[in-house]
C-alpha positions in Angstrom: 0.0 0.0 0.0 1.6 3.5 -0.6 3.0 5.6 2.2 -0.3 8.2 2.9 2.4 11.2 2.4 2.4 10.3 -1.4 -1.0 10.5 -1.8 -2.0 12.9 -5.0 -3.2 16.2 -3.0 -6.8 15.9 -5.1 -7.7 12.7 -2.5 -6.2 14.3 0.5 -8.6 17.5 -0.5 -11.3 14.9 -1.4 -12.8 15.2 1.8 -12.8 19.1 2.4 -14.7 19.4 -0.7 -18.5 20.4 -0.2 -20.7 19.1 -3.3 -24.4 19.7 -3.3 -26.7 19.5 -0.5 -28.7 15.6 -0.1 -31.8 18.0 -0.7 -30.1 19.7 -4.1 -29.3 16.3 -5.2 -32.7 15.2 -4.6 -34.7 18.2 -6.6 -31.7 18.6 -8.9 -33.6 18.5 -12.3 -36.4 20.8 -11.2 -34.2 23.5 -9.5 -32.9 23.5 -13.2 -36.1 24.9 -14.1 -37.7 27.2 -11.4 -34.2 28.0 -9.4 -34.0 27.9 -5.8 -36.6 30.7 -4.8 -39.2 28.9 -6.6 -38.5 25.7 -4.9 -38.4 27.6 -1.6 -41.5 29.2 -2.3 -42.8 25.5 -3.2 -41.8 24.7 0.2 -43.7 26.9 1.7 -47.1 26.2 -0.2 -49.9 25.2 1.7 -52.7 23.2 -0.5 -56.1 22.3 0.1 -58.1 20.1 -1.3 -62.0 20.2 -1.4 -62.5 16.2 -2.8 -66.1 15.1 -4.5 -66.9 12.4 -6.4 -64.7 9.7 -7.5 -61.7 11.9 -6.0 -59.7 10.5 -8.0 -57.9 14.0 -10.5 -57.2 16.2 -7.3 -55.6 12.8 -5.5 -53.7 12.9 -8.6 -52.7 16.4 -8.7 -51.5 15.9 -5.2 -49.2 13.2 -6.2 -47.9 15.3 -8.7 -47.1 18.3 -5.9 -45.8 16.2 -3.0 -42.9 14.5 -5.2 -41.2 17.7 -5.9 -41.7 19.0 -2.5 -44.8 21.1 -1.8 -44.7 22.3 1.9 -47.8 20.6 3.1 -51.6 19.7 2.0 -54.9 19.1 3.3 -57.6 16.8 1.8 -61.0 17.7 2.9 -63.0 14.8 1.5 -66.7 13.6 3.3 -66.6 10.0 1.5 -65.4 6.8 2.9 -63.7 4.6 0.7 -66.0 2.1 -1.5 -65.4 -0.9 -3.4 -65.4 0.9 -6.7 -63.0 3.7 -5.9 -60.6 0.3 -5.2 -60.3 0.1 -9.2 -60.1 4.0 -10.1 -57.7 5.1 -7.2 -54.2 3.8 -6.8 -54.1 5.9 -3.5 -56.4 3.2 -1.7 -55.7 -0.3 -0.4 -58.7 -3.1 0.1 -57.6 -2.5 4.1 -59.5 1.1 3.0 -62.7 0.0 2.6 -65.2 2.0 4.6 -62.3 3.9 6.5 -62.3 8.0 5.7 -60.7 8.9 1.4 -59.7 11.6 3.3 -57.6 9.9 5.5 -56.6 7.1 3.9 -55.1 9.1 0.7 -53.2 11.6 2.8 -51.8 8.3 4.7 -50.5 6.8 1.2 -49.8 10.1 -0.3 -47.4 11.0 2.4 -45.2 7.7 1.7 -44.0 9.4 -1.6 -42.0 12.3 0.2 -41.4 12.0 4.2 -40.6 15.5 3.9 -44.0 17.1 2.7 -46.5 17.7 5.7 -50.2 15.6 4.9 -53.6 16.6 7.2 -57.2 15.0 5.8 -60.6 16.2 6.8 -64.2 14.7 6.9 -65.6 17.9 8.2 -66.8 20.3 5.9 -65.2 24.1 5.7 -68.1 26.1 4.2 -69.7 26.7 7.8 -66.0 28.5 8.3 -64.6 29.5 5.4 -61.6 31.9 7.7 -60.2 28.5 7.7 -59.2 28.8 4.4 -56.9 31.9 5.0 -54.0 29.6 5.9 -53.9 27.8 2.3 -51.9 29.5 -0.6 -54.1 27.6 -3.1 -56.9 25.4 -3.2 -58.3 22.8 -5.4 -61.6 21.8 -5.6 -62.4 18.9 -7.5 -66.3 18.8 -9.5 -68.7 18.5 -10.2 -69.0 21.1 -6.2 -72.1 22.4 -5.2 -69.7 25.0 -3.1 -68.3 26.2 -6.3 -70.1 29.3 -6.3 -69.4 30.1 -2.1 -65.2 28.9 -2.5 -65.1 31.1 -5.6 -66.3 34.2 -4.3 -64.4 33.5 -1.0 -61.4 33.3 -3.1 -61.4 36.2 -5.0 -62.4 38.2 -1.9 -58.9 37.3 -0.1 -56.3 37.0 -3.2 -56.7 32.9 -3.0 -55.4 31.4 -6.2 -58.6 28.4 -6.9 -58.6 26.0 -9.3 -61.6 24.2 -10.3 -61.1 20.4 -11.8 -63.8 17.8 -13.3 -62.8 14.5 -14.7 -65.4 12.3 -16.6 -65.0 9.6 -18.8 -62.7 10.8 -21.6 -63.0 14.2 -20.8 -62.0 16.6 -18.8 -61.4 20.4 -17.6 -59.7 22.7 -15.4 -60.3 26.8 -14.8 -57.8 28.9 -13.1 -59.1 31.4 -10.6 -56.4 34.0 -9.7 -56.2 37.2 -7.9 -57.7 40.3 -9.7 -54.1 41.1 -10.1 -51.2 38.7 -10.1 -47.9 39.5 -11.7 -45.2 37.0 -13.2 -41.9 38.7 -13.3 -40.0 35.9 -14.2 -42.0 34.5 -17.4 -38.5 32.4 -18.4 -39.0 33.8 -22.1 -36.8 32.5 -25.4 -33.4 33.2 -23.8 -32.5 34.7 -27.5 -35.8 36.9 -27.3 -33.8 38.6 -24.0 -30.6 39.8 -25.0 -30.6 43.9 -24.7 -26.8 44.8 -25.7 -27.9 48.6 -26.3 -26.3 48.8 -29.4 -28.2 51.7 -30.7 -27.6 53.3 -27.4 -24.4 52.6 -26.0 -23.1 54.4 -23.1 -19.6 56.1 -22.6 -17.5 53.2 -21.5 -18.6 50.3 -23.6 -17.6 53.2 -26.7 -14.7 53.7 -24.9 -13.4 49.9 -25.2 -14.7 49.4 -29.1 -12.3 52.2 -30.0 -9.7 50.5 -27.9 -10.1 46.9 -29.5 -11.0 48.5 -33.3 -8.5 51.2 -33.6 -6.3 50.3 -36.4 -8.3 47.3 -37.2 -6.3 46.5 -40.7 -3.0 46.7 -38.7 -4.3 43.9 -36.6 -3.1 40.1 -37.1 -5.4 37.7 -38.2 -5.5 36.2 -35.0 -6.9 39.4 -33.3 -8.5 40.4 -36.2 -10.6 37.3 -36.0 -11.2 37.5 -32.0 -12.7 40.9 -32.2 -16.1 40.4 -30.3 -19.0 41.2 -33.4 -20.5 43.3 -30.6 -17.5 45.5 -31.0 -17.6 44.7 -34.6 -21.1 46.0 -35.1 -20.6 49.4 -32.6 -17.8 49.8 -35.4 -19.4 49.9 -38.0 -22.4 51.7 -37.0 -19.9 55.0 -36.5 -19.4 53.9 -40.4 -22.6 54.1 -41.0 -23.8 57.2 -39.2 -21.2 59.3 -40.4 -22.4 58.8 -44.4 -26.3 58.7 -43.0 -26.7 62.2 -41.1 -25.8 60.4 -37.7 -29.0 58.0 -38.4 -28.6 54.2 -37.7 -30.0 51.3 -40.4 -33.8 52.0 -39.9 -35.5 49.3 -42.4 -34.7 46.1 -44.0 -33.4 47.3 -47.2 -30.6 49.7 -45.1 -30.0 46.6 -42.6 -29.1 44.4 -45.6 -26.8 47.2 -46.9 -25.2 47.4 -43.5 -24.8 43.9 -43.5 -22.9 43.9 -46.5 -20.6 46.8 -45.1 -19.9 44.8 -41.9 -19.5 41.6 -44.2 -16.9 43.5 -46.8 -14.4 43.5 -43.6 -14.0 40.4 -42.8 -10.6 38.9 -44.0 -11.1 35.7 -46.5 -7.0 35.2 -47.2 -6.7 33.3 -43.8 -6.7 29.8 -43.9 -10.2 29.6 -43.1 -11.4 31.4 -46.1 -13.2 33.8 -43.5 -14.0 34.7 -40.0 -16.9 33.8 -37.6 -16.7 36.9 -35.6 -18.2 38.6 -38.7 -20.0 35.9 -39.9 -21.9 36.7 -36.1 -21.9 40.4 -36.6 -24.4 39.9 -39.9 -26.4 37.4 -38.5 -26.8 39.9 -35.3 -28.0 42.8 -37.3 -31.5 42.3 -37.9 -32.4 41.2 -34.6 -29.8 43.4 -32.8 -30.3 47.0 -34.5 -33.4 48.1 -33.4 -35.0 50.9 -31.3 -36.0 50.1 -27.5 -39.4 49.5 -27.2 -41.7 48.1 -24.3 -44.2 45.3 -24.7 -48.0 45.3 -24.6 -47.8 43.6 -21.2 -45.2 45.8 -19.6 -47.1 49.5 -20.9 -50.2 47.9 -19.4 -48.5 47.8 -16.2 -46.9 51.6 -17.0 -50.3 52.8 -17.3 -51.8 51.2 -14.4 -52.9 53.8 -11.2 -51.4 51.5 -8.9 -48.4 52.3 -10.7 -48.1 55.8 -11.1 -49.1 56.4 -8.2 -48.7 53.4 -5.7 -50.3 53.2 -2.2 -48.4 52.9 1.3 -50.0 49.2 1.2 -49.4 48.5 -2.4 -47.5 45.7 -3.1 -44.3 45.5 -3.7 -44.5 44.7 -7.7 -45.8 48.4 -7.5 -43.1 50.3 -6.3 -40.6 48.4 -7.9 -43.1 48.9 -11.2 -42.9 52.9 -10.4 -39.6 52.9 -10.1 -38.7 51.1 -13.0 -41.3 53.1 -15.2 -39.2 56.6 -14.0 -36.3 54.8 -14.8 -37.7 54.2 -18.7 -39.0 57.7 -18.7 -36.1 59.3 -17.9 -33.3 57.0 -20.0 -36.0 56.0 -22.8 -34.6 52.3 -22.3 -35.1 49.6 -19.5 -32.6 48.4 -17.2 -30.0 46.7 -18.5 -30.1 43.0 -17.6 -26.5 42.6 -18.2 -26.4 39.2 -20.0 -24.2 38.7 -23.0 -24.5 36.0 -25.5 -22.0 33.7 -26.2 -19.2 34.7 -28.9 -16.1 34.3 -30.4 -13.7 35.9 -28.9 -10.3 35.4 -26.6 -11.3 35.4 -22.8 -9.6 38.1 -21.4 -11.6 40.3 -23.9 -15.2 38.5 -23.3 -14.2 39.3 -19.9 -14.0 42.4 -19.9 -16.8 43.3 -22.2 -18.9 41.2 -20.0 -17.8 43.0 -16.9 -18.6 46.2 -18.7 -22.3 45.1 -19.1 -22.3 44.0 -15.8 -21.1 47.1 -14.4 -23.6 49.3 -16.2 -26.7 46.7 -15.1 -25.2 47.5 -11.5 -25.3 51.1 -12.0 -29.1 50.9 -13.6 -29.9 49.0 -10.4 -28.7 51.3 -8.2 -30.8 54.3 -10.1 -34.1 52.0 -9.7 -33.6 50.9 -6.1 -32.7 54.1 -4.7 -36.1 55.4 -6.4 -37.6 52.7 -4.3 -36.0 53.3 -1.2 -37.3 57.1 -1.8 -40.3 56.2 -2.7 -40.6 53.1 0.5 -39.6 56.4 2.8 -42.5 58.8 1.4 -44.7 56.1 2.2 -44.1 55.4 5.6 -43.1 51.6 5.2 -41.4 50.1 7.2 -40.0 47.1 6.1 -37.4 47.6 2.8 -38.0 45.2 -0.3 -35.1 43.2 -0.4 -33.1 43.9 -3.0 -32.7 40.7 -4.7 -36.7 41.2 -5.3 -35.7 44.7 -7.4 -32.8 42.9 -8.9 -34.7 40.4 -10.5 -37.3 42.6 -11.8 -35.1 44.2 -13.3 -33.3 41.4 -15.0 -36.5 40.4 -16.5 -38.6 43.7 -16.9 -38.9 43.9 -20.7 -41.2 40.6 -20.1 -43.1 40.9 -16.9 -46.6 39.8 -16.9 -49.6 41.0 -15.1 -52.8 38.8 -15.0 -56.2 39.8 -14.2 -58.0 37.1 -12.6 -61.7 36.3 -13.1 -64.7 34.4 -11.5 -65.4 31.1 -12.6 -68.0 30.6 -15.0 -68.6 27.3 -13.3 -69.4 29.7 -10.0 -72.5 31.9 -11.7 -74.4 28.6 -12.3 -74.2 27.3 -8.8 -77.0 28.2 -7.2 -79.4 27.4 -10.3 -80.8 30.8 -10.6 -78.8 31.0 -14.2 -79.2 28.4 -16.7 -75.7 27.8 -19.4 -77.6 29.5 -22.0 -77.9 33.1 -19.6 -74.8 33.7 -19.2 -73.3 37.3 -20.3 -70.0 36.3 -22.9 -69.2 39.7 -23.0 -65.5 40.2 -24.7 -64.8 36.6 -24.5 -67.5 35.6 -27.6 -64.9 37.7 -30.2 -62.3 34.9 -29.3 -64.7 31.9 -28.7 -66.4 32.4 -32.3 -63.0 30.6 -34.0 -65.2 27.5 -32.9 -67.7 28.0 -35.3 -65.4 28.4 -38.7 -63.5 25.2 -37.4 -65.6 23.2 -35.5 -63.8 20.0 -36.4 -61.0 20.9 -34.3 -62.4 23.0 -31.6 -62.7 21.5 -28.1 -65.3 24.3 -27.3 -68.4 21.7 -27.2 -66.6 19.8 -24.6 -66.2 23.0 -22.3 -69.9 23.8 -22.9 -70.9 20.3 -22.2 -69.2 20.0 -19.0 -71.2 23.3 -17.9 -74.2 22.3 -18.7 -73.7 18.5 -17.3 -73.1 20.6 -14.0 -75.4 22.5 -13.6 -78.0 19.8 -14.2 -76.4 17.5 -12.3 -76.2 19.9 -9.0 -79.3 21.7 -9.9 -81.8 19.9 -10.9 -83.6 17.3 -8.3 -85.2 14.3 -9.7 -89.4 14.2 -9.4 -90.5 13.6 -6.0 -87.0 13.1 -4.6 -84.0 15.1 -3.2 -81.8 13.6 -5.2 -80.0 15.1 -8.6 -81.6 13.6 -11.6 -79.7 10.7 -13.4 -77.0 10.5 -15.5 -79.1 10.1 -19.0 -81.4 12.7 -17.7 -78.8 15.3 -17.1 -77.3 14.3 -19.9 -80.3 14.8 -22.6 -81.4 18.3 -20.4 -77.6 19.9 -20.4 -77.7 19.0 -24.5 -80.7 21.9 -25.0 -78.8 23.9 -22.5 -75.5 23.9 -24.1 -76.7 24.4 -27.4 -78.5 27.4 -25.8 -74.7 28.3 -24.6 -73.4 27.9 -28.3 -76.3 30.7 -29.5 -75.5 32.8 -26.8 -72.0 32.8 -28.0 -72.8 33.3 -31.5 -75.2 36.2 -31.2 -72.6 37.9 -28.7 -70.3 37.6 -31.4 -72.7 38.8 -34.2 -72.3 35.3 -35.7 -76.0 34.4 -35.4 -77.1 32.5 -38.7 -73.8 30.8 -38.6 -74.3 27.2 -39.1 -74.1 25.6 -35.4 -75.3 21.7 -36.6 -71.1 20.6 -36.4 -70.7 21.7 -32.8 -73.8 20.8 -31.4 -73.3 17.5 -32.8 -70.1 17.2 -30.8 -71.8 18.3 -28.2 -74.5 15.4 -27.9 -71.3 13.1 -28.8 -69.7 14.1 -25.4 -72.7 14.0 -23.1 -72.8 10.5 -24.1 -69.9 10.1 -23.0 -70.6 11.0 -19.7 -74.1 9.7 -19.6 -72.1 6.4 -20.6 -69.4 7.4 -17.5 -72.3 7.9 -15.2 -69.8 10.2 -13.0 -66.8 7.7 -13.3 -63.3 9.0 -13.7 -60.7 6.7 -16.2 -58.0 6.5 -13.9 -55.3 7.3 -17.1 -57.2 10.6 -17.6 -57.5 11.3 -14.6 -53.6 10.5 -14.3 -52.7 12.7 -17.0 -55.3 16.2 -16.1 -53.6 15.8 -12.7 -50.0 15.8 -14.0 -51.2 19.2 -16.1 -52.8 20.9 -13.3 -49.9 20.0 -10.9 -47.9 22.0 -13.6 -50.1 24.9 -13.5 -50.5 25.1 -9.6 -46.3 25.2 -9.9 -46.5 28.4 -11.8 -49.3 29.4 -9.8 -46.6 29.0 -6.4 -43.5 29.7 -7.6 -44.7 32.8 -10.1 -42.6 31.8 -12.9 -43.5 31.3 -16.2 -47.1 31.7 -17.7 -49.7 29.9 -16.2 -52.9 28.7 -18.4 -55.5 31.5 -18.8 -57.8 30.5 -17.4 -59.7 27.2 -18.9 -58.4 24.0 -20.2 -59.7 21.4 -21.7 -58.7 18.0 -22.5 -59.7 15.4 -25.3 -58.9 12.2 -24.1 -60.4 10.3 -27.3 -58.0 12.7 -29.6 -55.6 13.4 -27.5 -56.0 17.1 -27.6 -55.8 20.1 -25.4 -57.1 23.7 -26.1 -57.3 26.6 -23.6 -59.9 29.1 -23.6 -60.0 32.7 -22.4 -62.8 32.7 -20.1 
């Protein structure tokens, strides 16, 4: 055995290395996608789930937030397991049978991660609904009879609710958010965010293209070939401007002549025939050389009240919003996020132009929080944003996103004083008519069918009982009442002598479906509607990326999925 002093130093350092954490190498792939705060804000989600039916699509959304590590759930479920919710729930052991779903999923559920926190209730909340303060989110699985009391509940105290029904082949989900709720960090087309400020470049990124093109034909063709295109490009454009009144390329045809001026540069004598620092330069220019503008989504938020003139309880999105907004006013560009694409060049200069961009991103930041601080001291607040919350807004202002939650339209049918074919479309019909020019692709009917199955199914009692009326009676009623739907939405969308024959067809095609599913959930599309939900509540919590709005539907026959603006 060798003598321990000859060891290689790497294996005597072995030990004194830290690698990741037992938890970071547990949650590896998805901290790839939503980063560390969104898996801490994961953690700290608290979900509850309002179970009817089969209960078998919210168990399965469940499954789908305890394995990357939701804080901690709650199933609130009045059943007790039966012999046919054995063959639709993999959640439930024969040893279930006539023992609490409630209890006996959130037993099971918890063996898939020790470290998520499971509770189960038989009680129902709706004679306290304060009890639902403490939840982040809730799910609440149809067809409910509470959809109409949790919705309003909901909106009322900023609850994120999602509504979930799963019959047969079919099946739906609607997104209830806040009246407000803004996505800063959207994760957009990473070449969609590059903002290298060509067209306005400030004094020390000018500074160090003179430096590194000065004398460009004296250079070797080593240099000559490492000269970052950024450089290349801020080069040119000096070329440019000074033959063009000062004016940059401003359409297509002056881009493509610019091109060719960057292009007639670049040395072909070399061995290689050419360089790929200019061969990056023209393939920049179109997508690089053009004015700073805002999107739709970001002005929206500019115009806002609550951000031009934010309250001492606004919320923070609104101060940082106001400050970045003076910032654009005042500099006519955003903040500079500071990234840098990558490019051929020799380290020591990608370096240094990158620490040039990130020195002038730290020096925008500093402009926008210091308006914040201002504007946190005019207010009278007394706790500070923390400054990691400005930083990334400002890294990803250019594609912020601000939704405006809605009601459910499950919720205006509830109580039975509205039938499907009543309800108000308003600006939604414009968007909804598309159904009627392709009705053999539009999943429409199935969305209209599931409202009308609803409300028939919780609204309607069968003769001389208190029970609702059966499956093939629902069934044949909600047909006349979703057609009534499909007018409604035709005549709100001046559409009405449009032929409806194709859709209402699909229509009665799905309610026979679920007169055929008599309530029954397919345990593979209930499976799958969980697994796309679970993704949805995941934006929902962590605030990143773009989360459905507000309905989708799923075709389990074709294998389709279409969301609808509701």
């Amino acid at each position: 055995m060798a003598d321990r002093s000859t060891t290689p130093p790497p294996l005597q350092a072995h030990s004194q290395i830290h690698g990741p954490t037992a938890k970071e190498r547990k949650y590896d792939r998805q901290l790839r996608l939503w980063a560390a705060s969104g898996q801490q804000a994961l953690e700290n989600a608290n979900i509850l789930l309002l179970n009817t039916g089969p209960g078998v699509v919210g168990v399965e959304t469940l499954k789908n937030l305890i394995l990357p590590g939701m804080g901690s759930f709650t199933i609130v479920d009045e059943a007790v397991v039966e012999e046919k919710d054995l063959g639709v729930n993999f959640f439930l052991h024969e040893e279930s049978l006539t023992r609490p779903r409630a209890e006996e999923c959130c037993r099971l559920l918890k063996e898939l991660n020790p470290e998520v926190e499971g509770f189960s209730s038989v009680a129902s909340f709706i004679s306290d609904l304060e009890r639902l303060k403490q939840y982040t989110l809730i799910l609440l699985a149809g067809p409910s009879s509470h959809v109409r009391t949790i919705s309003a509940y909901a909106a009322a105290n900023s609850i994120s609710l999602f509504y979930v029904h799963s019959l047969g082949f079919y099946s739906h989900f609607s997104v209830q958010l806040p009246s407000q709720f803004p996505i800063i960090d959207t994760h957009p087309d990473p070449a969609s965010t590059q903002d290298l400020r060509l067209l306005n470049p400030w004094p020390e990124l000018v500074e160090y293209t003179n430096q590194k093109t000065n004398r460009m034909h004296d250079l070797s063709d080593h240099d000559h070939g490492h000269i970052p295109y950024l450089l290349l490009l801020l080069h040119y454009l000096e070329e440019w401007k000074a033959s063009h009144d000062g004016n940059p390329p401003a359409n297509y045809d002056e881009k493509k002549e610019f091109k060719a001026l960057v292009s007639s540069g670049a040395r072909t004598s070399n061995p290689e025939g050419g360089e790929e620092n200019f061969d990056e330069a023209t393939a920049a220019v179109l997508k690089s050389l053009n004015q700073p503008t805002i999107s739709s989504g970001l002005r929206e938020v500019f115009e806002s009240g609550d951000c031009q003139a934010p309250s001492s309880t606004a919320a923070n999105f609104w101060l940082i919003a106001h400050a970045i907004r003076a910032f654009y006013w005042k500099h006519g560009v955003l903040p500079l996020p500071g990234a840098l694409p990558d490019m051929k060049a020799q380290s020591a200069d990608y370096i240094q132009l990158q620490n040039i961009y990130k020195r002038k991103a730290r020096d925008d930041l500093a402009q926008v929080t210091l308006t914040v601080r201002k504007l946190e001291t005019r207010r009278g607040r007394e706790n500070p944003i923390d400054d990691r919350e400005i930083e990334a807004f400002c890294k990803n202002a250019a594609f912020i996103k601000l939704i405006h939650g809605r009601p459910l339209r499950f919720a205006q049918l509830a109580d039975g004083k509205k039938s499907p074919g009543e309800i108000d479309w308003g600006d939604q019909a414009s968007a909804l008519s598309v159904a009627f020019h392709m009705p053999e692709d539009s999943l429409l009917p199935i969305y209209l069918a599931f409202l009308a199955y609803d409300y028939y199914t919780l609204n309607v009692t069968h003769p001389n009982t208190e029970n609702s009326i059966p499956a093939a009676a629902a069934a044949a009623a909600a047909s006349s009442a979703a057609g009534s739907a499909l007018k409604a939405i035709a005549a709100a969308a001046s559409l009405e002598d449009v032929d409806r024959t194709a859709l209402q067809q699909k229509i009665d095609d799905v309610l026979m479906e679920f007169e055929r599913a008599d309530g029954a959930e397919l345990h593979n599309i209930s499976a799958l509607t969980g697994g796309m939900v679970a993704q949805e509540v995941i934006k929902v919590v962590t605030k990143q990326y773009v989360p459905v709005d507000n309905t989708c539907v799923f075709d389990g026959i074709a294998s389709k999925t279409a969301v609808f603006n509701m």
